[in-house]
C-alpha positions, 0 to 999 in steps of 0.5 A, spaced: 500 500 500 505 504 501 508 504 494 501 505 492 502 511 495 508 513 493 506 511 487 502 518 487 507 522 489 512 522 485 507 524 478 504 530 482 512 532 484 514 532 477 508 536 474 510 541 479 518 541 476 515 541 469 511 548 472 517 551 475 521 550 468 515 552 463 518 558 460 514 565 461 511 569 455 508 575 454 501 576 452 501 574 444 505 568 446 511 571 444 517 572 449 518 580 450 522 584 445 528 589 448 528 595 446 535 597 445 539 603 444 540 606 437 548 604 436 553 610 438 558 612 433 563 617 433 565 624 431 572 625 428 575 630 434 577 636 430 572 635 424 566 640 423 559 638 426 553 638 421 545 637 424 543 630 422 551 628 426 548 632 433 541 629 432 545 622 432 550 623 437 544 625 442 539 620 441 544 615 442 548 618 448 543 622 451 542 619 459 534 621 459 533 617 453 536 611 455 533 612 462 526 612 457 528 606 454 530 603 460 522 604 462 519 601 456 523 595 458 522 595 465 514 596 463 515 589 457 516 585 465 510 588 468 507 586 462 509 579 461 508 578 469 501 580 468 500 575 463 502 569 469 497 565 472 496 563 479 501 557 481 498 551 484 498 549 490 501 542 493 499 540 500 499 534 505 496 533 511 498 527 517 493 526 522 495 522 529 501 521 530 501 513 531 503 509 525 496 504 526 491 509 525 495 515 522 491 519 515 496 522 510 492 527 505 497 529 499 492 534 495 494 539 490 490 546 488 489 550 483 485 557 483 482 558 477 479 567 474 473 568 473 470 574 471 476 576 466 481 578 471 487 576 467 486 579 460 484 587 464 489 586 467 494 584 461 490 590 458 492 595 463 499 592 463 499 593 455 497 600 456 502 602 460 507 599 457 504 603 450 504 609 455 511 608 456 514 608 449 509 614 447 513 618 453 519 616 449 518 618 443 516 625 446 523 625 449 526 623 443 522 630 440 524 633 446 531 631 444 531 634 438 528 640 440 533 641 444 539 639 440 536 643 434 535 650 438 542 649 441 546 648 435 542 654 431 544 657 437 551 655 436 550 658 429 549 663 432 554 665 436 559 663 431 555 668 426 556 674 432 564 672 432 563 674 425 559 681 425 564 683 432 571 681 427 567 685 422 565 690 427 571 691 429 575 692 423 570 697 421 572 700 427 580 701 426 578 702 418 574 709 422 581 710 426 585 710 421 580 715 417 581 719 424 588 719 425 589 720 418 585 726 418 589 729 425 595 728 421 593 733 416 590 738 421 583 738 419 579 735 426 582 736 433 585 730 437 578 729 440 575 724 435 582 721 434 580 719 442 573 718 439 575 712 434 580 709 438 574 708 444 569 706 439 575 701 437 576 698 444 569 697 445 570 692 439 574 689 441 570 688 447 564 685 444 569 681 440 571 678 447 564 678 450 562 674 443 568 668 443 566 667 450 558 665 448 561 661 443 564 657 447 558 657 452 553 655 446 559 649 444 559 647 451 551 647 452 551 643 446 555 638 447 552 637 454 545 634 451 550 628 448 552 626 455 559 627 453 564 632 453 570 628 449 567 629 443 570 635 441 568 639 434 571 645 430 565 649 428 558 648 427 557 647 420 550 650 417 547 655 414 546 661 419 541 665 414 537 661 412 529 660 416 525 654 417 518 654 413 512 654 415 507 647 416 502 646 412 495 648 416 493 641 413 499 638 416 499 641 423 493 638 424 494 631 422 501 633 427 497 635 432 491 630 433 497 625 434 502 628 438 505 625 444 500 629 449 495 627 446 497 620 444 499 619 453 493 622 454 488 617 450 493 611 452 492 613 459 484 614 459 485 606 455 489 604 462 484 607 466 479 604 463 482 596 463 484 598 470 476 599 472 475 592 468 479 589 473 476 593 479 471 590 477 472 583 475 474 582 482 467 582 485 467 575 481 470 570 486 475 565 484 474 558 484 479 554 487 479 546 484 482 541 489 484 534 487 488 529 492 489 522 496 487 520 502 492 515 506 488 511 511 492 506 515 487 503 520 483 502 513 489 500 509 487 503 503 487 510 498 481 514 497 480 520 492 480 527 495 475 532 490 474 539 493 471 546 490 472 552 494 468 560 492 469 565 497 463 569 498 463 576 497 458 578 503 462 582 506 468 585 501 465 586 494 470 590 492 466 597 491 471 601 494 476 600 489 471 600 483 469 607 485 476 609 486 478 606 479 472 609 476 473 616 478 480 615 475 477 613 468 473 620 468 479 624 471 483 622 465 479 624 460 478 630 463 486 630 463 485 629 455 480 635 454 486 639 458 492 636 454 489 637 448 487 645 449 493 646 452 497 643 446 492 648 441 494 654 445 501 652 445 502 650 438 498 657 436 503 662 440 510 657 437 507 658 430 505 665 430 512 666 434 515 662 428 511 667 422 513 673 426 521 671 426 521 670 419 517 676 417 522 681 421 528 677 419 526 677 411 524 685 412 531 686 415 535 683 410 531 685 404 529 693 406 534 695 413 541 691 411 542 694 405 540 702 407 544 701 412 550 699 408 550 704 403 549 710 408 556 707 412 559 707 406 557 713 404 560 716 412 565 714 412 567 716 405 564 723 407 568 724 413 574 722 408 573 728 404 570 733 410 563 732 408 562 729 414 561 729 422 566 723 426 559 723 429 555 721 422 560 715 422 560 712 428 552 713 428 552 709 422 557 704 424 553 703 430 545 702 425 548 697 421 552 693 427 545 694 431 541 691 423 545 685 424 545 684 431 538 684 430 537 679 423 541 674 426 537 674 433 530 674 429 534 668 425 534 665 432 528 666 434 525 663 428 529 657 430 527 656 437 519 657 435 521 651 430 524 647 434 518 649 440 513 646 434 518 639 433 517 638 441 509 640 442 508 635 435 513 630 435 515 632 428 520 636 425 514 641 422 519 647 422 524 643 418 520 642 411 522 645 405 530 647 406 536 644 408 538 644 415 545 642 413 
């Protein structure tokens, strides 16, 4: 009888082994996948640095973007975890300690879902798992934007340097004129000091201008993640501006930006949570199957059970409120998130339409203007026509027309990349080169 015994025993012991060692799946019935960083490839040190070459090194270097893959790979676990099944149970009873009359059970216990459990619960780990790889793809845009910004800004500056060195030598071509004139006695020595001040504050904005060019390098540089890789200059086209989306595009881009996109994948979320809220007021049923040792009998019984617990004093209602009042706040959240994204894109376009209008009008009407009227001064002031006054007054109007060109370039830039971070899309970037 003893060997009949053990004879159940060593079935029910190998099912719980082959339990144990049944590989894992995610829902679909496929491993999860790993959502690995894009490969990283270097920069030549010393070479110059196009757009799409920053655009490549943040995306593979940046730490937020890597701490965003890594979130959509911890969420693939959870959702392989919310796919497992309850584990069965394997148990034995001995009653009376003496061998004559002692009862032995060995019983095995499965607990079965009712109500949809398992697929709210999968579809609620589904969803955050899609949450998390839509906040990364609003990461990656954020990057971008991010990177675009600086390495315009990074244009920029180096373009600053530019108009400081040519104002600069306009400064000591107007010192010379000076000093020229006082040699031949026709102005008194009060413009020479004039002209040489003039010249020395050129020579301060040019050391001001190197300054925010190595800070704009730097701040460039820290979106990668990495300060090593080092670059000569920002190759890139200063003047020109980004293009206006098309209406008929901006609103396909904004009816699928990541603000958006979180909030609709929240709202499904939420919507599987209370599911599973509600499944759980379905009781689980509990199979039990076992045998039964009795040796003052001397023989083996079958042992079937069925265990519900009752729902009467815990019907989980608590919880179905509170996931139900979740629901109504997300999509609370999407009416906001969408009014929110139509106000900001709204002020990023008409930013982006104003810095395009003002930076075409200076170069078109006021750069030329004042380029002729310096040049007409400073050769006025070499035939005695003109005041030294007139000549600086004119140098400083083209400076300040410059200045101005190259900050509403800028800011056109900042607008576009603004649009590239709210849509998830590289709206400002259509129609010209970037490179």
């Amino acid at each position: 009888m003893r060997s009949r015994f053990q004879g159940l025993l060593v079935p029910l012991t190998l099912a719980v082994l082959c339990i144990a060692m049944f590989p894992v799946r995610a829902a679909g019935g496929e491993p999860a996948t790993v959502f690995t960083a894009p490969p990283a490839d270097a920069v030549p040190v010393g070479s110059s640095l196009t757009l799409a070459e920053a655009l490549r090194l943040a995306l593979a270097h940046n730490p937020e973007l890597a701490m965003a893959r890594l979130e959509v790979q911890a969420l693939e676990g959870a959702e392989t975890q919310a796919g497992a099944r309850p584990n069965p149970e394997l148990g034995v009873l001995v009653e009376d300690s003496r061998s004559a009359t002692r009862t032995t059970t060995v019983q095995w216990s499965q607990a079965i879902e009712l109500g949809g459990k398992r697929s709210a619960r999968l579809a609620a780990a589904a969803s955050a798992r899609e949450q998390a790889g839509v906040a990364l793809l609003a990461r990656q845009a954020e990057v971008r934007a991010a990177v675009t910004s600086a390495f315009f800004a990074l244009l920029g500056a180096q373009e600053q340097v530019r108009l400081s060195q040519m104002s600069l030598e306009l400064a000591s071509k107007t010192s010379g004129v000076a000093t020229r004139r006082l040699q031949a006695g026709k102005v008194p020595p009060l413009e020479q000091a004039k002209a040489q001040v003039a010249e020395a504050g050129a020579r301060a904005d040019l050391a001001q201008a190197n300054s925010e060019l190595s800070l704009a390098r730097q701040r460039l540089r820290a979106l990668w993640g990495q300060g090593a890789i080092e670059f000569t200059q920002a190759e890139g086209n200063a003047e020109a501006l980004p293009e206006l989306p098309a209406q008929q595009r901006l609103g396909e881009w904004m009816a699928e930006a990541p603000a958006v996109r979180l909030a609709r994948l929240d709202i499904a979320r939420r919507q599987a949570v209370s599911e599973g809220e509600r499944a759980k007021r379905v009781p689980d049923l509990t199979v039990t199957l076992g045998a039964k040792r009795a040796a003052d009998m001397g023989r083996t019984q079958a042992v079937i059970g069925l265990s519900i617990p009752l729902p009467l004093l815990d019907r989980n209602q608590g919880n179905l409120l509170e996931a139900l009042r979740r629901e109504d706040q997300a999509r609370e959240a999407l009416a906001a998130a969408t009014s929110r994204l139509q106000a900001e894109v709204g002020q990023s376009l008409e930013k982006l339409r104003l810095s395009r209008e003002q930076s075409q009008m200076l170069r078109r009407e006021a750069l030329p203007t004042a380029t002729t009227a310096y040049e007409a001064a400073v050769k006025g002031y070499e035939l005695g026509k003109f005041a030294f006054i007139d000549v600086l007054d004119a140098q400083r109007t083209l400076v300040q027309t410059q200045q101005q060109i190259l900050r509403s370039t800028a800011d056109a830039y900042r607008a576009a990349a603004e649009l590239d971070r709210l849509l998830g899309h590289t709206a400002g970037a259509d129609g010209h080169s970037l490179e």
